[in-house]
C-alpha positions as CSV (number, residue, x, y, z in Angstrom):
1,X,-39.5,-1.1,38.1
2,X,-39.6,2.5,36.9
3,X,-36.7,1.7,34.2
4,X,-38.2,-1.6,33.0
5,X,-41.4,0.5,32.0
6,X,-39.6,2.7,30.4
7,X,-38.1,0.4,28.3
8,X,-41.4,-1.0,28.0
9,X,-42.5,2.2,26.7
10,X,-39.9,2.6,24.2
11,X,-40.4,-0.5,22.6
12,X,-44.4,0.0,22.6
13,X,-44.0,2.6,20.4
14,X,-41.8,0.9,17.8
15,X,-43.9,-2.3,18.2
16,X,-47.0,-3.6,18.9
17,X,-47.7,-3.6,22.8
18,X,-48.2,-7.7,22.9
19,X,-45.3,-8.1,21.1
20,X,-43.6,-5.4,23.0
21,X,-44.1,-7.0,26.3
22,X,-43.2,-10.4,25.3
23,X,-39.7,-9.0,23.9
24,X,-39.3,-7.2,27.5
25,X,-40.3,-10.0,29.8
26,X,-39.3,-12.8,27.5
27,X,-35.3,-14.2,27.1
28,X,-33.9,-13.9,23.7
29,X,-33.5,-17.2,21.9
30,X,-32.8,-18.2,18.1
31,X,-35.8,-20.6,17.8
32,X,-39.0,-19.5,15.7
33,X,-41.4,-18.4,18.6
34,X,-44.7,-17.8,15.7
35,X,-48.6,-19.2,16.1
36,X,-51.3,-19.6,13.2
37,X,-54.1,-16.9,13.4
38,X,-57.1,-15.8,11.3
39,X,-56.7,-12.1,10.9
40,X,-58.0,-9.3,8.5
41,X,-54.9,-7.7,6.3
42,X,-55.0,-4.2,5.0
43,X,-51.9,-3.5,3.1
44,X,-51.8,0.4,2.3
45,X,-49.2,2.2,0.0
46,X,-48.5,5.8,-1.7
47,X,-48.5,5.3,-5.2
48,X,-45.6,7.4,-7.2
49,X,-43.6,8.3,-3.9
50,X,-40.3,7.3,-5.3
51,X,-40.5,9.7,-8.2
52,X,-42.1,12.5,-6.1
53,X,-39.0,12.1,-3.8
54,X,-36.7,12.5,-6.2
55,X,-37.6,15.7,-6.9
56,X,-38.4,16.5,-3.0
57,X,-35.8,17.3,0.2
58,X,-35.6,14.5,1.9
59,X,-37.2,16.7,5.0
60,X,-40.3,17.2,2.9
61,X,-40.6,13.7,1.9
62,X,-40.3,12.6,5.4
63,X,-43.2,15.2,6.9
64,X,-45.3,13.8,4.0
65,X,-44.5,10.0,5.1
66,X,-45.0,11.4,9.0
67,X,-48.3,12.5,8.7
68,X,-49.5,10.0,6.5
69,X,-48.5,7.4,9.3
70,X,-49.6,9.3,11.9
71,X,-53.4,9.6,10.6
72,X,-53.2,6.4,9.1
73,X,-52.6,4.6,12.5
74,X,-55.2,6.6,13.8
75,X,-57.8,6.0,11.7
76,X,-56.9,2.1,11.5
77,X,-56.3,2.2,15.7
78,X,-60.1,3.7,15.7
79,X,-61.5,0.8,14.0
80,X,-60.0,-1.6,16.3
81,X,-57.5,-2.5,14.5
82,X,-53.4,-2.3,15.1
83,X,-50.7,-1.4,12.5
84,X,-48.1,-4.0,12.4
85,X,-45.3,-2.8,10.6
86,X,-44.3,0.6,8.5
87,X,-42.1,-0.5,5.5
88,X,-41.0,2.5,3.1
89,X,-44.3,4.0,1.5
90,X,-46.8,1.9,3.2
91,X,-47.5,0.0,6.0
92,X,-49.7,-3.2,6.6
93,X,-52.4,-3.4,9.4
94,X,-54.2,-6.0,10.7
95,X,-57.7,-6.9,12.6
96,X,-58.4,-10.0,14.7
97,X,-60.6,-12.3,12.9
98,X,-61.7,-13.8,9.4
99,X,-65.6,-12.3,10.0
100,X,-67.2,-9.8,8.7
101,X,-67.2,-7.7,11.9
102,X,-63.0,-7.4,10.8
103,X,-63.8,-7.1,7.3
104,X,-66.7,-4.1,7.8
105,X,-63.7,-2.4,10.3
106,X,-61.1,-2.7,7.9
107,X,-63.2,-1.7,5.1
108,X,-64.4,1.1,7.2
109,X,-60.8,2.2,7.6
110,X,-59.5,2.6,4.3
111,X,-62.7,4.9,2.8
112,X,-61.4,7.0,5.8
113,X,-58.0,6.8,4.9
114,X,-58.7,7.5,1.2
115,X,-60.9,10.6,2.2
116,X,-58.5,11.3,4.8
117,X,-55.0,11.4,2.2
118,X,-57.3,12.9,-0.6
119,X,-57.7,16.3,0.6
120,X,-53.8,16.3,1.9
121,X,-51.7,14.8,-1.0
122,X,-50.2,17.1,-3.2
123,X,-52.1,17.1,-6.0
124,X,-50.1,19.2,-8.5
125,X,-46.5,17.0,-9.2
126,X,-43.6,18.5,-10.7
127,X,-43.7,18.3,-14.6
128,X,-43.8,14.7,-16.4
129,X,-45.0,13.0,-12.6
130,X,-48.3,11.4,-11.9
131,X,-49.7,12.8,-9.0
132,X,-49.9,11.0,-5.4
133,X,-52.2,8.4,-4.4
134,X,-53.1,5.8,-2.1
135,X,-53.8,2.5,-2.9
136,X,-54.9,-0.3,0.1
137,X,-55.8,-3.8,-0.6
138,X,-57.9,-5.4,2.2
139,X,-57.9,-10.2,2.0
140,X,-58.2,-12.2,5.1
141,X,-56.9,-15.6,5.9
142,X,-54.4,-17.7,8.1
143,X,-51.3,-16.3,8.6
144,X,-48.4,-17.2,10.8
145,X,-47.0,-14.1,13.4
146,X,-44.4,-14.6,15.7
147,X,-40.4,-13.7,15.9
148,X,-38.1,-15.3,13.9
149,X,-34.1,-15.0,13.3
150,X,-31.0,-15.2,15.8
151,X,-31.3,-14.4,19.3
152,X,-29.0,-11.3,19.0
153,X,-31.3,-10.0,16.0
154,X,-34.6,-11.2,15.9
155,X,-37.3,-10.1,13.6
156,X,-41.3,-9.5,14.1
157,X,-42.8,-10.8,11.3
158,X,-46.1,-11.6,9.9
159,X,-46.1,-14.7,6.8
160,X,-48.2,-16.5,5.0
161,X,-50.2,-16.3,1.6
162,X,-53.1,-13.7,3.2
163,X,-50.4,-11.1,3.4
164,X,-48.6,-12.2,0.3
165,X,-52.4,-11.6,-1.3
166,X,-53.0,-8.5,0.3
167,X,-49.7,-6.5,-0.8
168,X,-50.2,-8.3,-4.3
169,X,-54.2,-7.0,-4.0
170,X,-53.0,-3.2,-2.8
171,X,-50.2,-3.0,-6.2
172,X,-53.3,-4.1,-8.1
173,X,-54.6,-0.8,-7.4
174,X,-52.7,1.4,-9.2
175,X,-53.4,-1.4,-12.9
176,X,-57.7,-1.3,-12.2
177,X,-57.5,2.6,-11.1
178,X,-59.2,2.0,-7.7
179,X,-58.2,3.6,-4.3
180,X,-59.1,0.5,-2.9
181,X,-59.7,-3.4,-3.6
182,X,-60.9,-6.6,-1.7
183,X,-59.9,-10.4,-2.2
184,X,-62.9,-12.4,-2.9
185,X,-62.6,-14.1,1.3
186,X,-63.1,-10.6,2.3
187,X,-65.5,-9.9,0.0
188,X,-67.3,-12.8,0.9
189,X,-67.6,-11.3,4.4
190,X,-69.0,-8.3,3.2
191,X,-72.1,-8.9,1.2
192,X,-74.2,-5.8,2.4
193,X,-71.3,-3.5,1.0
194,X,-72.5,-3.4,-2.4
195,X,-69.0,-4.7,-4.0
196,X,-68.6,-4.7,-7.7
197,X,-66.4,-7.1,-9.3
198,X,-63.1,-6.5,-11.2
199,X,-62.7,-9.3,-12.7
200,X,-60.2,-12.4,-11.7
201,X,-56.0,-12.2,-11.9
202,X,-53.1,-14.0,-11.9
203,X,-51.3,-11.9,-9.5
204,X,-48.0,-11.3,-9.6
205,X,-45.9,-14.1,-8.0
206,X,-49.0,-16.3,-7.1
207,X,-50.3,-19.4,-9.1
208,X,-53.8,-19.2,-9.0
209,X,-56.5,-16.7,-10.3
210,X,-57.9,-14.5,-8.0
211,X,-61.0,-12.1,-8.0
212,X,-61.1,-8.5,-7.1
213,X,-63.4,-6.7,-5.6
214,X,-64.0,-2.6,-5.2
215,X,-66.9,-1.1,-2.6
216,X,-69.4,1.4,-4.7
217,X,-68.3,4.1,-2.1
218,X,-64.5,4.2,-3.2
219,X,-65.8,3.9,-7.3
220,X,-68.4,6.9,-6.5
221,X,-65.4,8.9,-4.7
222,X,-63.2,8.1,-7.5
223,X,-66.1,9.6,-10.1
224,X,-65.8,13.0,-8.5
């Protein structure tokens, strides 16, 4: 008993506890084990990390990329919501729900966040480098979450176009110069947040226009 949660444990903190008690009470298989949900995706990235770590120890770069998950999860784990994956410079997040109680948390969460890795990015890059940022995207949606892959290597995975949206919303970011922008069935969620419209894209990769949306509060921050 005692080793099994220990095992539990370990795996809880590389995974998200659901999914980490499925994997240790659950038998390995190669079929796709995934369910449709409505969730809330906030897709979060530091803008110009490559370059700054080329010109960084890798020890630095990887305090940098600690703390900024560390507070990041705590922030996002404070508005109810749970980080499902850390990939390079950024990780994506997701709340429960296509409402606007998911959409005000996750909207809540990245002004903290932005706040948050404003007064700790380095602000001053070595000659010719733009300086670090963060840029999160926040759309919500159906997706499709679940394990996928060979029973000797399965994968943990989140699919679908919400999350293809979201990453494609959070690059959009760093063309519009806002910390932070919303896909217009957020937005729509959201219509006591005072968003102002950036206009409508063809995002990269997608096939249909979509319109952008930034909250006043990140536009006033961004002023300062």
């Amino acid at each position: 008993r005692f080793e099994r949660s220990r095992v539990l444990g370990n795996l809880s903190s590389y995974l998200p506890a659901d999914v980490a008690e499925e994997i240790a009470y659950t038998l390995p298989n190669s079929s796709i084990n995934a369910h449709r949900k409505n969730v809330t995706v906030l897709s979060a990235g530091l803008r110009n990390f490559s370059a700054y770590g080329e010109s960084r120890p890798p020890e630095e770069s990887a305090a940098l990329l600690h703390y900024f998950f560390v507070r990041t999860t705590e922030i996002i784990e404070k508005h109810l919501g749970r980080v499902h994956e850390f990939k390079g410079d950024s990780l994506l997040a997701i709340w429960d729900g296509s409402d606007s109680v998911a959409a005000t948390a996750a909207l809540q969460a990245a002004l903290v966040m932005q706040q948050t890795m404003v007064d700790v990015l380095p602000q001053h890059p070595p000659a010719g480098l733009e300086p670090l940022a963060l840029g999160i995207g926040i759309e919500q949606g159906p997706v499709l979450v679940g394990s996928i892959g060979p029973a000797h290597r399965r994968s943990h995975t989140l699919l679908g176009e919400t999350v293809t949206i979201a990453l494609r919303i959070q690059d959009m970011t760093i063309d519009l110069a806002q910390p932070i922008l919303i896909g217009e069935c957020a937005a729509r969620q959201l219509p006591d947040q005072h968003l102002q419209s950036q206009g409508s894209y063809l995002l990269n990769g997608l096939q249909t226009p979509h319109t952008l949306f930034a909250p006043s509060q990140s536009l006033r921050s961004a002023g300062k």
